[in-house]
C-alpha positions as CSV (number, residue, x, y, z in Angstrom):
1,X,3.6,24.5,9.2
2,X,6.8,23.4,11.3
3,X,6.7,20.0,13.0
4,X,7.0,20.5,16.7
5,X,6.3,19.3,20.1
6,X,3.9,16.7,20.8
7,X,2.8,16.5,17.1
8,X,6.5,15.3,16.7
9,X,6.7,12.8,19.1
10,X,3.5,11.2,18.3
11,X,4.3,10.4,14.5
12,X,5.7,8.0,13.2
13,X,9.8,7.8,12.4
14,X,9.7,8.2,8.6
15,X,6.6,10.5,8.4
16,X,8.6,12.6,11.1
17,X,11.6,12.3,8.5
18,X,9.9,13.5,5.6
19,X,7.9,16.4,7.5
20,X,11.8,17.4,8.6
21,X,12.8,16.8,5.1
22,X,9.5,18.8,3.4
23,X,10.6,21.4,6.3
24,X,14.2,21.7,4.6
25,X,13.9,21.3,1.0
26,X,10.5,22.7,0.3
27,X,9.8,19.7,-1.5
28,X,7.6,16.8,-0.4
29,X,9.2,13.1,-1.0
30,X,7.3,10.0,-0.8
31,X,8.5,7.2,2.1
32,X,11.6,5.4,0.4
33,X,14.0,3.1,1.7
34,X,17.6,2.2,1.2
35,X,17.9,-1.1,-0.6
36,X,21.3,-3.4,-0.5
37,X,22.4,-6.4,-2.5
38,X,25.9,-8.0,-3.2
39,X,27.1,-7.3,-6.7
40,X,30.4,-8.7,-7.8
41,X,33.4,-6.3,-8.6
42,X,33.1,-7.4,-12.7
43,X,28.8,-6.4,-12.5
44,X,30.3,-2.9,-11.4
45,X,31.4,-1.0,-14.3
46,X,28.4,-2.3,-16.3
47,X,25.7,-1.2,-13.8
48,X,27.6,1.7,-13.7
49,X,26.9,2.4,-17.1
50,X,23.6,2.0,-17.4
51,X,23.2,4.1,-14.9
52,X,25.1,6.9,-16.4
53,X,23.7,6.6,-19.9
54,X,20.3,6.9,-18.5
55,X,20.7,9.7,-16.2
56,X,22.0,11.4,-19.7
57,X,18.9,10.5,-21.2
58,X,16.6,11.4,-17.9
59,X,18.6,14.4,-16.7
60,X,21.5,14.7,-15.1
61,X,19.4,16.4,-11.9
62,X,18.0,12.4,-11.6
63,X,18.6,10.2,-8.5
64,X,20.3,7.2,-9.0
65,X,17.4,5.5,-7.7
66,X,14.9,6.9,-10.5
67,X,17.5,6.2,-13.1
68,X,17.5,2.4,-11.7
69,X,13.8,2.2,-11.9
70,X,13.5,3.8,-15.5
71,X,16.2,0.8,-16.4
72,X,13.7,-1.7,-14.6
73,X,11.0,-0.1,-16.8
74,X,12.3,-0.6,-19.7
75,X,13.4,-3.7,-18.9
76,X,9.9,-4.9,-18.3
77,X,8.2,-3.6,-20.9
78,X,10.8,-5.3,-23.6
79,X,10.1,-8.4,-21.6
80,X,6.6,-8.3,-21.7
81,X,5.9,-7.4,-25.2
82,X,4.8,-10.9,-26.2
83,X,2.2,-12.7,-24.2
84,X,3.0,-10.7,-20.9
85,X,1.5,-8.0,-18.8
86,X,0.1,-5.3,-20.9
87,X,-0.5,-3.4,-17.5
88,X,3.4,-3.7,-17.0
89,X,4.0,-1.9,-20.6
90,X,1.4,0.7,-20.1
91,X,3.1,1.5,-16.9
92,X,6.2,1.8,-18.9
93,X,4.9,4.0,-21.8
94,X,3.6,6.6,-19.4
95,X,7.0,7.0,-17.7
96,X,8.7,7.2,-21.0
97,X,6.1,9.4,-22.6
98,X,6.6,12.4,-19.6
99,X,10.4,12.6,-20.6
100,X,9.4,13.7,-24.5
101,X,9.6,17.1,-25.3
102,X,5.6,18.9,-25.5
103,X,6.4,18.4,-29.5
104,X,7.1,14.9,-29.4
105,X,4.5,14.6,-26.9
106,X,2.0,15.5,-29.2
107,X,3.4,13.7,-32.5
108,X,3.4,10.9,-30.9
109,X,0.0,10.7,-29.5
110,X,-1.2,12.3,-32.7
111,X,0.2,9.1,-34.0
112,X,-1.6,6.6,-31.4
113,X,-4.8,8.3,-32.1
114,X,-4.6,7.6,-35.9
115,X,-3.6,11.5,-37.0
116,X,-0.3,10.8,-39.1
C-alpha cells in the first residue's frame, strides 16, 4: 500500500525512505547508511581490486557494499581461526555457504555431517 498523507509525515525520515524506495523497486531494503573514511591515493587500486575480484566471485548484480562486507567476513574468520571467536567464523561460513551451488551445498554438508 502507497505511503501517503499523514501516515507519511508521521514516520520517521529513513523508514519514509525505504517505504518510497519498497514503493519503487518492489523490493524491501533494510535501513543502511553511507559510510566515509580517508584512504590514500596508493590504498586505491588495491581496494579496488578486492573489490572487483569479489564481486566476480559474488555476482556481478552485488553492491559494493555486500562485496565489502563479504571481504570483512572473510577477513575475520581467517583471523579468528585460532583462539578467537567461533561465533565470528560461524557467521562467516553461513555467508559463504549461501553462494555454493545446491550441489556443493550438499557435498559439503554431506561432508560436515560425516557422509564422505
Amino acid at each position: 500500500m502507497p505511503v501517503r498523507g499523514t501516515k507519511a509525515r508521521s514516520m520517521p525520515r529513513e523508514e519514509f525512505k525505504r517505504e518510497v524506495e519498497k514503493e519503487l523497486t518492489g523490493r524491501e531494503t533494510e535501513p543502511h547508511e553511507i559510510i566515509y573514511f580517508k584512504m590514500y591515493k596508493s590504498q586505491i587500486p588495491v581496494i579496488d581490486q578486492a573489490l572487483e575480484t569479489a564481486a566476480l566471485m559474488l555476482g556481478t548484480d552485488k553492491s559494493r557494499g555486500y562485496c565489502l562486507e563479504m571481504i570483512c567476513a572473510d577477513f575475520l574468520a581467517g583471523a579468528n581461526l585460532d583462539n578467537g571467536d567461533p561465533q565470528i567464523l560461524l557467521q562467516s561460513l553461513r555467508q559463504f555457504l549461501k553462494f555454493l551451488p545446491a550441489d556443493q551445498k550438499q557435498a559439503f554438508l554431506g561432508h560436515v555431517n560425516g557422509r564422505s
